[in-house]
C-alpha positions in Angstrom: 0.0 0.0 0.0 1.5 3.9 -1.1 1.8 6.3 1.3 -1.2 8.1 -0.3 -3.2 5.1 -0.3 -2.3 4.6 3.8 -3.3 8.1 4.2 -6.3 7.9 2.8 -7.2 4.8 4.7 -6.5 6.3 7.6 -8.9 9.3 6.7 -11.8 7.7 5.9 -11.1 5.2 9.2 -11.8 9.3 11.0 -14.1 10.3 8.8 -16.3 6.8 9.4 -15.9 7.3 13.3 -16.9 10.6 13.3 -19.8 9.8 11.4 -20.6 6.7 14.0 -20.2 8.6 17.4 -22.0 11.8 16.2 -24.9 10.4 14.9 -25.4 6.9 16.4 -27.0 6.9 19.9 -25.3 5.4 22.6 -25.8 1.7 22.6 -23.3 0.8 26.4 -23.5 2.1 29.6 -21.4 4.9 30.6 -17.9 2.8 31.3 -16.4 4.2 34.6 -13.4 6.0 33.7 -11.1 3.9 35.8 -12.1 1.2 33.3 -11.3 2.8 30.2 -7.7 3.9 32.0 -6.7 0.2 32.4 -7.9 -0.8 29.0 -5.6 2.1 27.3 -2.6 0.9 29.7 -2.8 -2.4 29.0 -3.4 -2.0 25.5 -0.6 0.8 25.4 1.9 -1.7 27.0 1.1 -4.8 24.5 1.3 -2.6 21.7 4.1 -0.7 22.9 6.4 -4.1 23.8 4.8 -5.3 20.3 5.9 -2.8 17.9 9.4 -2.3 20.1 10.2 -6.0 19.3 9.2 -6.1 15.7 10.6 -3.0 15.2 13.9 -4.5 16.3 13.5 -7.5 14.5 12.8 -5.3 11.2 16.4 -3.4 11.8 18.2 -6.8 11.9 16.5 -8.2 9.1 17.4 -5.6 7.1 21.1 -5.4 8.6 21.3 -8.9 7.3 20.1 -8.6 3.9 22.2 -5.7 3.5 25.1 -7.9 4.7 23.3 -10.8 2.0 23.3 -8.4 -0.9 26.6 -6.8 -0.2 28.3 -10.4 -0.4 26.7 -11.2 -3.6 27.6 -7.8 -4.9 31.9 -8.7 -3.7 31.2 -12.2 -5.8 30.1 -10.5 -9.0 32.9 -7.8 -9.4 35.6 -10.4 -7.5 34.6 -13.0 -10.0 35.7 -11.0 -13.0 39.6 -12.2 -12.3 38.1 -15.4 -14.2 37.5 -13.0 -17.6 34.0 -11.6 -18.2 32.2 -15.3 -19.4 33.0 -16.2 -15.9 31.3 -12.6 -14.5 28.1 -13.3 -16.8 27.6 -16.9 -15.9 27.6 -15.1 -12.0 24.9 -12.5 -13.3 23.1 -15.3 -14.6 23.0 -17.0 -11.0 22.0 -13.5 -9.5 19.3 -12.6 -11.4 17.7 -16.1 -11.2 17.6 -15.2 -7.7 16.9 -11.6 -7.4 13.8 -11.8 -9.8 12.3 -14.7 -8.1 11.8 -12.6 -5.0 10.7 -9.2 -7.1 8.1 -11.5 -9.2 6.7 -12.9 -6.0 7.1 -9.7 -4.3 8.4 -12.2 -1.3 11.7 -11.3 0.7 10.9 -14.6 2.7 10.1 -16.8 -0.8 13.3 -18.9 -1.0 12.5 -19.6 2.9 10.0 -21.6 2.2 11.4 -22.9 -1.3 14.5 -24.6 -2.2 16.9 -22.0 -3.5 20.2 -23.3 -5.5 22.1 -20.1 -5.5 24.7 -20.9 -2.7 25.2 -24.5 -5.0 25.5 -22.7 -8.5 28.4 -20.2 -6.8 30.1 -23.1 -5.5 30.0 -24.9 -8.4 31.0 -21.7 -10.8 33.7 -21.4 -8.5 34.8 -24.8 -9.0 34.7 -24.5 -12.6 36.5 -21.7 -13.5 39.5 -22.6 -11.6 39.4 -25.9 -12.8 39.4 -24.5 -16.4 43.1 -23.2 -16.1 46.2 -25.1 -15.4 47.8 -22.5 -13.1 46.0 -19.9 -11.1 47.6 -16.6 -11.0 47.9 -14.8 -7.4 44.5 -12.7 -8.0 42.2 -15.8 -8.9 44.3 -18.0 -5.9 43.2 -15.0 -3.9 39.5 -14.9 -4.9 39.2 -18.3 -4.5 39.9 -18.5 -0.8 38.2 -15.4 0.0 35.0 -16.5 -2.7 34.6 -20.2 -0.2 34.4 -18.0 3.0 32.4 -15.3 1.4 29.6 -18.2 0.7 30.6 -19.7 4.0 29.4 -15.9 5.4 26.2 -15.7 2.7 25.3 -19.6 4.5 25.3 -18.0 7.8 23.6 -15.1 6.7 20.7 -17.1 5.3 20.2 -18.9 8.7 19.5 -15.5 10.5 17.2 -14.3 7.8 15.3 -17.1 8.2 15.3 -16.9 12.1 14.5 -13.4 12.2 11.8 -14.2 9.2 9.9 -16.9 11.5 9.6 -14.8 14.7 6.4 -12.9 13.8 4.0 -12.1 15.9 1.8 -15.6 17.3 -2.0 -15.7 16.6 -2.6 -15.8 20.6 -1.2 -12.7 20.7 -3.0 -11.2 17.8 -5.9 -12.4 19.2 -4.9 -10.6 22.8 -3.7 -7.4 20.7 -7.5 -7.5 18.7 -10.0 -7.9 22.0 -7.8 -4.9 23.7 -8.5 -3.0 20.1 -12.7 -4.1 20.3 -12.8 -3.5 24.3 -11.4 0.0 23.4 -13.4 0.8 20.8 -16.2 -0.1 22.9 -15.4 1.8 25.9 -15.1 4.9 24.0 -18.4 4.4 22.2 -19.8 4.4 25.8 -18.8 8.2 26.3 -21.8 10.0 24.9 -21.7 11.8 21.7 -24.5 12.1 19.9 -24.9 15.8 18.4 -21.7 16.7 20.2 -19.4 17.5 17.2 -15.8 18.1 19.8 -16.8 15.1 21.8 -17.3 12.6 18.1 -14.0 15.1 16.8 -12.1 13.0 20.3 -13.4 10.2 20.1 -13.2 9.7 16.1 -9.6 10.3 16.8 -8.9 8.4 19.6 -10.2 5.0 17.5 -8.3 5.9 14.1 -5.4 6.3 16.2 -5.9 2.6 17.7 -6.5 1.1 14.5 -3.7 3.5 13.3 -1.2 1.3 15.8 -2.3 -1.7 14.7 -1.8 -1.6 11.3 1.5 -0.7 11.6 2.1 -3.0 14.0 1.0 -5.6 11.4 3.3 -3.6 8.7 6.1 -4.2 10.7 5.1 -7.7 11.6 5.0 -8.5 7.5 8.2 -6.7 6.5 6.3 -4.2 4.4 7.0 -0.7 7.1 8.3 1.5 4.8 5.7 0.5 1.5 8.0 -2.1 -0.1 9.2 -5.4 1.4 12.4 -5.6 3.4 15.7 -5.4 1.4 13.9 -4.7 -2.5 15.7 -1.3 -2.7 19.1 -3.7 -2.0 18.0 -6.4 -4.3 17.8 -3.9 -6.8 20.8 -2.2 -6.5 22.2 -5.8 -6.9 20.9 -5.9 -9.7 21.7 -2.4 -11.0 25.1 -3.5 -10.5 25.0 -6.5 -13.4 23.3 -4.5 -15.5 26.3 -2.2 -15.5 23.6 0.9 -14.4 26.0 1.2 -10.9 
């Protein structure tokens, strides 16, 4: 979703409330306000610990692809010491795996399918210094430092994939939603109706709750800042064998 579209979700969310608290009646019981207090702390702590956590877990994430990318990135230039077939034949590797992800639109799709990239560098390695009958001291050197970068990229996967799989549990979705519905229904027991300031509050109070917890879910699915985790790197990977950077 664009940052317009988000926007103008989040506008008509106020512009719906509004609408509901000024002119619907009031269907609850005035809540006492020492009610409605612990409701917004406890919802303000779960949410707050929530989106602290996933935040976090959206930095590393996108430490590690940035780590990910950056290896691939040192095996497609380093590579070249084997002549430009051998560079191509890496590009061809990449972009089998770069455009699998931007087709699915996935950061997480080789996590739950079987990926051969890892395999096909090993192999290229293997290869292109079998091909020649002496390696000079710049392919000897990119050899040992090409096995430890993929050693590194090996590694690097098994974090992604760790930091992919701790979302956020249904039990606690379900926790974080009743908090969101007991909310919503406290402040729809404050009376409104034909009170324009009062529906103005309380419109605002609920599009800021739901506010929270769609980002919460943003964050929870990689997708915070519009695109998924890491495309902008993937790209630039890309860029790179296409000679554009």
């Amino acid at each position: 979703m664009s940052h317009n579209n988000t926007f103008f979700a989040i506008i008509l969310t106020f512009l719906f409330f509004l609408c509901f608290y000024y002119f619907t009646p009031q269907f609850l019981p005035e809540l006492d306000k020492i009610f409605i207090t612990i409701m917004i702390f406890l919802f303000a702590t779960l949410a707050g610990f929530f989106i602290s956590r996933q935040g976090t877990r959206y930095r590393q994430l996108v430490a590690k692809v940035t780590d990910f990318d950056g290896a691939i990135s040192f095996f497609y230039r380093s590579i070249g010491v084997f002549g430009s077939q051998a560079q191509e034949k890496a590009a061809v590797i990449i972009r089998k795996h770069y455009e699998a992800i931007m087709e699915h639109n996935d950061w997480g799709h080789y996590f739950g399918t079987k990926s051969t990239t890892i395999t096909d560098f090993n192999l290229l390695i293997e290869q292109e210094a079998n091909s020649k009958e002496k390696l000079n001291s710049a392919q000897t050197a990119f050899v040992m430092r090409a096995y430890h970068t993929l050693e590194e990229v090996q590694r690097l996967r098994k974090n992604m994939v760790a930091l992919f799989n701790e979302d956020i549990p249904r039990f606690q979705w379900a926790l974080i939603l009743f908090l969101v519905v007991m909310l919503i229904a406290a402040i729809a027991s404050i009376p409104s109706v034909d009170a324009l300031v009062a529906s103005l509050f309380k419109a605002a109070f609920s599009t800021v709750i739901i506010a929270v917890v769609f980002m919460l879910a943003k964050l929870n699915r990689f997708t915070f800042f519009e695109n998924m985790v890491g495309q902008s790197s993937g790209q630039d990977v890309l860029d790179i064998i296409e000679g554009k950077k």
